[in-house]
C-alpha positions in Angstrom: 102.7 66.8 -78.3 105.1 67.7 -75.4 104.4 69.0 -72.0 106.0 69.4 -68.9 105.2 70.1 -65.6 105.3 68.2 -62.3 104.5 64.4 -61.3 101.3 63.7 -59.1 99.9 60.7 -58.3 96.4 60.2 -59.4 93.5 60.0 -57.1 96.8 60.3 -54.8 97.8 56.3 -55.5 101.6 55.4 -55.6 103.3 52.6 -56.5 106.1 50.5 -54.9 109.6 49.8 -56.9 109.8 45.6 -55.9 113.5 46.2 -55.6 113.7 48.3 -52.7 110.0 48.9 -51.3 110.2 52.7 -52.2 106.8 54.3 -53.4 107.0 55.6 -56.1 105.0 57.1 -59.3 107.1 55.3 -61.6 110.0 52.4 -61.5 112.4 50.1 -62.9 114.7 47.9 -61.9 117.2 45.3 -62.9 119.0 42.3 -61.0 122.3 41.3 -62.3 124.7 38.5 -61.7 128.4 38.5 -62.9 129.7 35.1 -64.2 132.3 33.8 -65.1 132.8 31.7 -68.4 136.4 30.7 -69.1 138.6 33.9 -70.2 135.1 35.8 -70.6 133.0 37.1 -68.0 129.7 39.6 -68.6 127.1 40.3 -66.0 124.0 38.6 -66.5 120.2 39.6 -66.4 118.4 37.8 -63.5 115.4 39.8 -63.5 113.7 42.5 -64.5 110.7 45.1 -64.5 109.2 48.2 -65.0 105.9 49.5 -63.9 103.1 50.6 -66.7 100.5 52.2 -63.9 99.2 55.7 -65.4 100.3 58.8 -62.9 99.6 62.1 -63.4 101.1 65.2 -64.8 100.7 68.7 -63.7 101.3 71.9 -65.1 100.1 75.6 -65.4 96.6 74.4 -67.5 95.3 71.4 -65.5 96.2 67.2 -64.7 97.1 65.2 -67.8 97.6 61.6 -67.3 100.7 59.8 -68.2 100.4 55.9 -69.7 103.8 54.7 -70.0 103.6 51.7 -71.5 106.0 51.3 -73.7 108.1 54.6 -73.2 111.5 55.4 -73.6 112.1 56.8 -70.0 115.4 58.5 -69.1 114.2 59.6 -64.8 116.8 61.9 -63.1 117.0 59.3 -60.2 119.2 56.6 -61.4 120.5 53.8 -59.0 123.4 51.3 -59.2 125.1 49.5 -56.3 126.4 45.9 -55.3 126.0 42.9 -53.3 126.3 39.3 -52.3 122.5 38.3 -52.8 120.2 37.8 -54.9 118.1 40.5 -53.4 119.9 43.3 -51.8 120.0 43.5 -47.9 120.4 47.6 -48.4 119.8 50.3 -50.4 122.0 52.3 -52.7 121.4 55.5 -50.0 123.1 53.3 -47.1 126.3 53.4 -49.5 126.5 56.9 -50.1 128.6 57.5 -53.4 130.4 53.8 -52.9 128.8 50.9 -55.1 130.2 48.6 -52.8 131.3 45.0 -53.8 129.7 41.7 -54.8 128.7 39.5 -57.8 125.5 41.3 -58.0 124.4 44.2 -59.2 121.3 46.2 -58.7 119.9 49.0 -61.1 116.7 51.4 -59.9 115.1 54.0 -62.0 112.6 56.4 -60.2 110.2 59.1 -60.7 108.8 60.0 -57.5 105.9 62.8 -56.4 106.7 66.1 -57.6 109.3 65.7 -59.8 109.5 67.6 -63.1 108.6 65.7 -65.6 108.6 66.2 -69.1 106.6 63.9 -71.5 106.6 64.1 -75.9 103.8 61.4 -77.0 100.3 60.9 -78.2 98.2 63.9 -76.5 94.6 62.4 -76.7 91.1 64.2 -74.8 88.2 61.8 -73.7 85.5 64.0 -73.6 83.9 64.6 -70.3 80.3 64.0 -71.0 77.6 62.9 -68.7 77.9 58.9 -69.0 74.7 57.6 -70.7 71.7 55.8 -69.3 69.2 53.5 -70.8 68.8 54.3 -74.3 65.2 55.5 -75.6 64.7 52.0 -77.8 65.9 49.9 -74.3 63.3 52.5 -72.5 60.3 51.7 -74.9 60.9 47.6 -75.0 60.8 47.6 -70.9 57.1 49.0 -71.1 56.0 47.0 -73.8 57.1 44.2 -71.6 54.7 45.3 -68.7 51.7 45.6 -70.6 49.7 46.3 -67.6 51.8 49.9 -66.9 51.6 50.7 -70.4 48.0 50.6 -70.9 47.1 52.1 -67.2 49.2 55.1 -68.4 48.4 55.8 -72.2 45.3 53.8 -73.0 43.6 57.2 -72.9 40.4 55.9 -74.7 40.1 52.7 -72.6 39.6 50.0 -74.9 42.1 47.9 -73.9 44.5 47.9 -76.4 47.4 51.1 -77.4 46.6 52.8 -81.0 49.3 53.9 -83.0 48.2 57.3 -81.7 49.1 56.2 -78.3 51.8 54.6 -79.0 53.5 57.8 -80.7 52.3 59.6 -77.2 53.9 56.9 -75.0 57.2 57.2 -77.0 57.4 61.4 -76.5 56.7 60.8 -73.2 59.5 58.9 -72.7 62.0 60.6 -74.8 61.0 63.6 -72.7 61.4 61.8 -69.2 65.4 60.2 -70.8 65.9 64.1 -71.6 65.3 65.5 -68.4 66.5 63.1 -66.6 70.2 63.5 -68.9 69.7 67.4 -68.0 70.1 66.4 -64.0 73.0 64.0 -64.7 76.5 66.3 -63.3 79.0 66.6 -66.5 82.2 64.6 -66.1 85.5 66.5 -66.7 87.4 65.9 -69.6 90.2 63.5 -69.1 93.4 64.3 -70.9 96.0 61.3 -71.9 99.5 61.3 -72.9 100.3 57.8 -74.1 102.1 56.1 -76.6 101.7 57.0 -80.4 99.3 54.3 -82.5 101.7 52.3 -85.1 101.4 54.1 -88.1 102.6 57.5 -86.5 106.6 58.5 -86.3 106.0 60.0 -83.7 108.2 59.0 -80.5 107.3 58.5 -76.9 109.7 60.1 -74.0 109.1 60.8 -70.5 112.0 62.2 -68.9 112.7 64.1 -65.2 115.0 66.4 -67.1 114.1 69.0 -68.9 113.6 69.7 -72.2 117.3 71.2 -73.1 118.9 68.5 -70.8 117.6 65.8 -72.6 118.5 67.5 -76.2 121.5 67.5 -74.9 121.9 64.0 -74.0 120.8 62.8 -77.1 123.1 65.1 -79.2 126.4 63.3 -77.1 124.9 60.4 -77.8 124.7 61.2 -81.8 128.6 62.8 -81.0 130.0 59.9 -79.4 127.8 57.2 -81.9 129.6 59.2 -84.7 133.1 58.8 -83.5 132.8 55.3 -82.7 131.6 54.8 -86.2 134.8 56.5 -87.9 137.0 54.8 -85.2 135.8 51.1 -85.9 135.9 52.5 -89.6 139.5 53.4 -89.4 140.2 49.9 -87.2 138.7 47.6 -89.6 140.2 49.0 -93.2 143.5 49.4 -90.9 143.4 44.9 -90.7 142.2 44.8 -94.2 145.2 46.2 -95.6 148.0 45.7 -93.5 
């Protein structure tokens, strides 16, 4: 199922991106270090991470919650600049459009408060009914267990000991004290969960701060320039097999 609507944090909870300490409903971030190794050189993964925390979604119908473990998340805020450390002294803001210079490189992803957000996943409903007490068999074994309450309250003859008769009242007395007491008990919402798909479904999982027809977009120049990279290596490698 796909929705879209607008991030909220749940129960107003944020999160904080490790990189640069900016709250956040959603992050990831990389750490890079260029080396190098003879006549090659390639940046190198230091570290990495992304958060899995559920935030919300909102749109015209209610609050869904979003789990985005193991998403493929493509957030409208992307972040790349450079430095000299490990960890960077400044953020990518403090450099305006410049990436700067230095041997490392530093990649943020964010989705923040009330940005759009659209999500295509595994639409799931908890239902929102009143959480359960002491069940009716746990209910009976606690009184047989204080012999002295059960017989001062249904030994109605007085002999000391609880007839089947008895026992049959004691147990609808019960049952009816568990029902009414359920009846008091408020009803719980319904919780609704976007989350990734279970294995044997084809069904993929994308949360995106574009919309809809931006991210059909980026995914058909992706096809476009996958194709022509195909026919070009094509071309290149029967080009060196018969030369």
């Amino acid at each position: 199922m796909e929705l879209a609507g607008i991030a909220e944090a749940v129960s107003g909870k944020t999160q904080v991106c490790p990189l640069t300490g900016t709250s956040c409903l959603w992050y990831f971030f990389k750490i890079e270090r260029y080396e190098r190794r003879g006549k090659n050189s390639r940046w190198v993964t230091i570290s990495s991470g992304r958060s899995t925390d559920v935030f919300g979604l909102r749109d015209n119908t209610g609050l869904a919650l979003v789990v985005p473990f193991n998403a493929e998340v493509t957030p409208r805020r992307h972040q790349q600049w450079r430095g000299e450390t490990l960890s960077p002294t400044e953020g990518p803001s403090e450099r305006g459009f410049f990436s700067g210079f230095g041997s490392y490189r530093y990649t943020q992803d964010l989705i923040l408060p009330d940005d759009p957000v659209y999500v295509l996943g595994w639409f799931e409903t908890l239902s929102g009914l009143p959480v359960s007490g002491t069940s009716l068999i746990e209910k009976l074994r606690q009184l047989k267990q204080n012999p002295k309450d059960l017989l001062s309250r249904f030994d109605s003859n007085k002999d000391g000991e609880i007839s089947l008769e008895e026992w049959d009242v004691a147990r609808a007395t019960v049952e009816s004290d568990l029902h009414r007491q359920a009846a008091n008990v408020p009803s719980v919402p319904d919780v609704h969960t976007l989350r990734s798909p279970p294995p044997e479904s084809e069904t993929p999982f994308l949360i995106s701060s574009f919309s809809q027809e931006e991210l059909a977009g980026t995914y058909k120049r992706r096809a476009f320039l996958w194709v022509v990279g195909f026919f070009v290596f094509g071309s290149f490698t029967v080009g060196i097999l018969f030369h």
